[in-house]
N, C-alpha and C positions, 0 to 999 in steps of 0.2 A: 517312659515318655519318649514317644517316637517324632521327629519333627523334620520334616523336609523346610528344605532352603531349596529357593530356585533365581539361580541367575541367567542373566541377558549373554546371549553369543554375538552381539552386535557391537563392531568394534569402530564401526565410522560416525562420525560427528559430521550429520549430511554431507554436503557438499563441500566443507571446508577442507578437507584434504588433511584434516586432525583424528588422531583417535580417541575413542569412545568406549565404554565397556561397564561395566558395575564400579561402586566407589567402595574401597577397599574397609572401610571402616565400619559402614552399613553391612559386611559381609563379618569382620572381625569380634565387632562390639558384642551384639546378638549371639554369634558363635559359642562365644566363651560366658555369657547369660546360659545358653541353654546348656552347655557344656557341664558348665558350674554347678547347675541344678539337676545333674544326674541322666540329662538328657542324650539318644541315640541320634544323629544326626548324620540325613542324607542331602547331599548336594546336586544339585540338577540344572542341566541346562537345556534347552530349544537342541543345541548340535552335540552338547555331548561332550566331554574331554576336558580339556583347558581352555575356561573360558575367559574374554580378552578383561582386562584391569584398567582402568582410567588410569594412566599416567599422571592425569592430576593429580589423583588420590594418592599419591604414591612420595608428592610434593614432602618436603621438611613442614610447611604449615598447616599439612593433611594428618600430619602420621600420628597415633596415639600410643600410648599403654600398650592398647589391643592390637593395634596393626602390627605393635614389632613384634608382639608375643604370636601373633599368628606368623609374622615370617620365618620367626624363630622356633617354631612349631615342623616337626618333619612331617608329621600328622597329616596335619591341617593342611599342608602345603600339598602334600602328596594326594587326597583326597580330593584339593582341588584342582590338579591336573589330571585328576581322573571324574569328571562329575559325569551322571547318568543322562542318558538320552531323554528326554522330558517325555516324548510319545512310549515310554516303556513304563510309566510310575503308573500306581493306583491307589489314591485315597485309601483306600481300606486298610493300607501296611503302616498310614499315619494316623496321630492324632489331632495334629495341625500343619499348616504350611504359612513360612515366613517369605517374603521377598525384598530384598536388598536394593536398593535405587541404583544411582548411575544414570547415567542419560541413555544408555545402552536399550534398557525396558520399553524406551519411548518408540523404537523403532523396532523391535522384534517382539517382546512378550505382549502387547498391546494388541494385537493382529494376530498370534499367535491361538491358532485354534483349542491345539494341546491343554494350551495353560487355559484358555476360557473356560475349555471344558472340565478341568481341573479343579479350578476356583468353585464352579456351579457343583461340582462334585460333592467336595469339601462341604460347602455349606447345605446342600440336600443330606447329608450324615450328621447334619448338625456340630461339627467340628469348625475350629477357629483357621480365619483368614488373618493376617499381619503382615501389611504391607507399610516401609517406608521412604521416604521421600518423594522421588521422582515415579517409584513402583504404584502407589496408587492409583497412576494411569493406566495399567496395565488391565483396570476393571470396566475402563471405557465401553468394553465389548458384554461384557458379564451381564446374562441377565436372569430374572426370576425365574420359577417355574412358570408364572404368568405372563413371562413374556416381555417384560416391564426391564427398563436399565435397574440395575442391582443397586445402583446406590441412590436412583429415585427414592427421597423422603427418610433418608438415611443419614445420621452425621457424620462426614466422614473429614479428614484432613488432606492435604499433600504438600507439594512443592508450592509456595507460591510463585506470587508473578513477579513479586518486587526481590525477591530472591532470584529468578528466574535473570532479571535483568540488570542485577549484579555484578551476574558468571558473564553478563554479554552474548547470553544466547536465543533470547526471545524470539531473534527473528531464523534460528539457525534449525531448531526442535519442531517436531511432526506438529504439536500440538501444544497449549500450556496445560499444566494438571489441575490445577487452580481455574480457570475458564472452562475444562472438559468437565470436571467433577459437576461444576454448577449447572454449566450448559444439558445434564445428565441427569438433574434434579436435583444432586446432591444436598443439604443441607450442609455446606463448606464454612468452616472454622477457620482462623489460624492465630499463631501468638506471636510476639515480637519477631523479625526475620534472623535465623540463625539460633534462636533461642529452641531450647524443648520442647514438645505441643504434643501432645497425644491425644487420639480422640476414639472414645470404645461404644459401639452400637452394636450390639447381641453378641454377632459371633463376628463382626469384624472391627478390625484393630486398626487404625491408622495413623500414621508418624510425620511429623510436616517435614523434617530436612534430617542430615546426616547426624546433628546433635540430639536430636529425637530419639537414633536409632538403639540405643540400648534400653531407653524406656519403654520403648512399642513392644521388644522385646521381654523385658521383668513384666509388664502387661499383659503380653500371651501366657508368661510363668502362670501369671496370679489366676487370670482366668481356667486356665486348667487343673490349677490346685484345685 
């Protein structure tokens, strides 16, 4: 089982003059999911190298099991200061691709031609998409072979809005995921804010928030079983 992971090289939180990047546990949780399960795992980002970490994430009320096991990982760490140039990867070496949220996604992998063309990839080989939190924006662009938004008529989950303006950022973020998904067609779900919420429609997988993210993750397991 081969499975890329693709994170955001975006490390500004617009205009605030704060940084931004992937949330560390969306990155950790899943890791050690697919890890666990016997899986090869490559890391990828838009620029390549060491890509930037949400300091929030990074918080004492952020950290888990998983995040210290990944810090405490030479591996993992080493891996991730070295992740792959995104326009270099090709579906064909995976079986799936996961994506990690962060606010980071909202402003590079979303626009990001690479990953669109990626995504469309992935699912024209008939292989799984698993994206969570804030990353199932990053399908905004995504479309059929028909042409059509990919998550048009599709049920999919993400970040919500009331989550969204929790963090204090409603008005700070390119876009809401929760208003893009719908505004997109999507058929948008979600469960209590902060709570689990997975939601699986053929070959895509989607996670509402960072407590999500290891179940989106044992979800890509199971469907590939």
């Amino acid at each position: 089982m081969k499975i890329l992971m693709v994170l955001t090289s975006h490390d500004q939180l617009g205009n605030t003059g704060r940084k931004t990047g992937f949330w560390l546990e969306e990155l950790a949780a899943p890791f050690y999911a697919f890890k666990d399960a016997g899986a090869q795992i490559t890391l990828a980002s838009p620029k390549g190298g060491n890509p930037p970490l949400d300091p929030k994430s990074n918080e004492p009320d952020f950290q888990t099991e998983q995040t210290h096991r990944f810090e405490a990982d030479t591996d993992a760490m080493a891996q991730l200061a070295a992740t792959v140039r995104l326009d270099s990867i090709s579906q064909s070496d995976f079986d799936a691709v996961f994506y990690p949220g962060g606010h980071g996604p909202l402003w590079d992998l979303a626009e990001d031609k690479d990953s669109i063309a990626l995504i469309e990839a992935f699912l024209a080989a008939n292989k799984h998409v698993a994206l969570v939190c804030h990353a199932p924006g990053v399908l905004r662009h995504v479309k059929t072979p028909e042409g059509k938004p990919l998550v048009e008529g599709k049920k999919v989950t993400g970040f919500t809005n009331t989550e969204e303006e929790a963090v204090g950022l409603t008005d700070v973020v390119p876009f809401l995921v929760e208003d893009e998904l719908i505004a997109k067609g999507g058929i948008y779900s979600k469960g209590a804010d902060w709570g689990s919420y997975v939601v699986t429609d053929g070959l895509l997988i989607t996670g509402q928030n960072p407590t999500s993210s290891a179940a989106t993750a044992e979800q890509l397991i199971k469907q590939l079983a």
